[in-house]
KOLNUVO-505056 format. One record per residue (C-alpha): residue number from 0; residue in three letters; x, z, y. Coordinates in Angstrom, 2 decimals. Example, Ala and Ser with C-alpha at 12.3 -4.5 7.8 and 13.67 -1.06 7.14 Angstrom:
<sites>
<site pos="0" code="ala" xx="12.30" zz="7.80" yy="-4.50"/>
<site pos="1" code="ser" xx="13.67" zz="7.14" yy="-1.06"/>
</sites>
This chain:
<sites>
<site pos="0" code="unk" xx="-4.47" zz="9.97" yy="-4.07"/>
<site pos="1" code="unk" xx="-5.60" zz="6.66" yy="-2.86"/>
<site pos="2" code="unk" xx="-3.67" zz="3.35" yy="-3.37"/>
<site pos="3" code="unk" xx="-3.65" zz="0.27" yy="-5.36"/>
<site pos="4" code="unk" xx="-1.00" zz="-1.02" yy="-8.02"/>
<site pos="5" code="unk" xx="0.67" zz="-4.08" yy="-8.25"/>
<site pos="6" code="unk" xx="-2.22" zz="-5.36" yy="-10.59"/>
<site pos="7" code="unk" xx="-5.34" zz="-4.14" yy="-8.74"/>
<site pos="8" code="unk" xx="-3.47" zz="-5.84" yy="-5.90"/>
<site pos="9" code="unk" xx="-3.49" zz="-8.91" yy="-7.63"/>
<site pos="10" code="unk" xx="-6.41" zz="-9.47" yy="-8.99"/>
<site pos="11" code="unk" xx="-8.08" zz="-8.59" yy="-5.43"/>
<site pos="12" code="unk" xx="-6.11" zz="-11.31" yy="-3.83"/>
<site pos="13" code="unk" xx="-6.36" zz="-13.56" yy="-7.12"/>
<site pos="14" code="unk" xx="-2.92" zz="-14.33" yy="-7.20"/>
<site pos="15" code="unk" xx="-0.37" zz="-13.43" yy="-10.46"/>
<site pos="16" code="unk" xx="0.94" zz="-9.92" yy="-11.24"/>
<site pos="17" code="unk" xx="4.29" zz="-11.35" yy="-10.66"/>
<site pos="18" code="unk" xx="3.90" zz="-12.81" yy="-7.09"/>
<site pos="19" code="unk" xx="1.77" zz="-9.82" yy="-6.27"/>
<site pos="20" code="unk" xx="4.78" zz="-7.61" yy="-7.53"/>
<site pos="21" code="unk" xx="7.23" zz="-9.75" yy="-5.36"/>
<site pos="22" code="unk" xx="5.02" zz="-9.14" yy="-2.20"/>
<site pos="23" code="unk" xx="4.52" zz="-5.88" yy="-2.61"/>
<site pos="24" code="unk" xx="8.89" zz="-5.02" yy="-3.13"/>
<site pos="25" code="unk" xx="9.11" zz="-6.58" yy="0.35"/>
<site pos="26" code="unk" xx="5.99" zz="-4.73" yy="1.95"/>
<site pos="27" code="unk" xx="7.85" zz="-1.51" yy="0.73"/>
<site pos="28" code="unk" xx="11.37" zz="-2.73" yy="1.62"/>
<site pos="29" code="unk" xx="10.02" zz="-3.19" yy="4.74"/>
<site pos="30" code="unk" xx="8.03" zz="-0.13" yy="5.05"/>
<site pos="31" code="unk" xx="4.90" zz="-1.22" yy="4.97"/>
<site pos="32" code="unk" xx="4.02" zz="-0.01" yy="1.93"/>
<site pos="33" code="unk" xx="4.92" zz="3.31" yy="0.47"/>
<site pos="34" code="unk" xx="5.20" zz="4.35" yy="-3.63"/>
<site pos="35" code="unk" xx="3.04" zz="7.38" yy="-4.24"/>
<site pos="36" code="unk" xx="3.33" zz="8.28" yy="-7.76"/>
<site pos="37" code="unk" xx="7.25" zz="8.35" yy="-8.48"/>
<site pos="38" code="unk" xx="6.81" zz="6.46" yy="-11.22"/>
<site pos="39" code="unk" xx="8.74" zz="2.67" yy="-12.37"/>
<site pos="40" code="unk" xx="5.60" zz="2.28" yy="-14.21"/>
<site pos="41" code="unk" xx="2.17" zz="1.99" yy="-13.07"/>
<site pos="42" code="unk" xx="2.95" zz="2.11" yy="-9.57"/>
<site pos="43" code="unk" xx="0.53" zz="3.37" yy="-7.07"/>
<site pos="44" code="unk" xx="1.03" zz="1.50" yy="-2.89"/>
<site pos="45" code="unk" xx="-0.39" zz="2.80" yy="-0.09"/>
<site pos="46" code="unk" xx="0.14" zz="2.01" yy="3.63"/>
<site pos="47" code="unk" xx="1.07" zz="5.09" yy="4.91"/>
<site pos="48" code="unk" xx="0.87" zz="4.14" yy="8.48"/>
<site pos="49" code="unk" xx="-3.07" zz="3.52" yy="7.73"/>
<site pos="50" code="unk" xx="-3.50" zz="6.66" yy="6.00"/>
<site pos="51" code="unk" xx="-2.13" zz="8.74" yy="8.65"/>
<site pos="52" code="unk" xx="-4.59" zz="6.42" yy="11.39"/>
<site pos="53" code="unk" xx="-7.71" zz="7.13" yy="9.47"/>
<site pos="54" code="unk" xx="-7.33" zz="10.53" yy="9.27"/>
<site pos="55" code="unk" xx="-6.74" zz="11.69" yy="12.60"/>
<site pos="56" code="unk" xx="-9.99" zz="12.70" yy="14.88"/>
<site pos="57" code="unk" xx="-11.22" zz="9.61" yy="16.55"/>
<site pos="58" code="unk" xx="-10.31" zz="11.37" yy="20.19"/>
<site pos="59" code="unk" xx="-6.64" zz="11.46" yy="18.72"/>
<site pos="60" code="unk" xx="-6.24" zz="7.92" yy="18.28"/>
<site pos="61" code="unk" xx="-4.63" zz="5.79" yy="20.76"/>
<site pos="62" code="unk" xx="-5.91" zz="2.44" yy="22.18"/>
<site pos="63" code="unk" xx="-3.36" zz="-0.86" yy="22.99"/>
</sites>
């Protein structure tokens, strides 16, 4: 399963586990972001949308 948490999140984007937390509640309350692991701790995010981009054949994937 591939994803980051809340802290590998912020220390990517150097900014505090707490403002990272608050972006990523309204990434997922927006759908953006997705929970994978079912868990209230140690939360794993992905970006479903993404996922499901990358791993369709290249001849699948639609141009704008």
């Amino acid at each position: 399963m591939a994803g980051n948490s809340v802290n590998s999140i912020g220390d990517l984007i150097e900014i505090s586990y707490r403002t990272a937390n608050v972006a990523v509640r309204r990434l997922e309350d927006d759908g953006v972001l997705q929970e994978v692991t079912g868990q209230s701790r140690n939360r794993v995010f992905r970006a479903r949308e993404v996922f499901e981009m990358i791993q369709k054949p290249v001849d699948d994937l639609r141009y704008w």
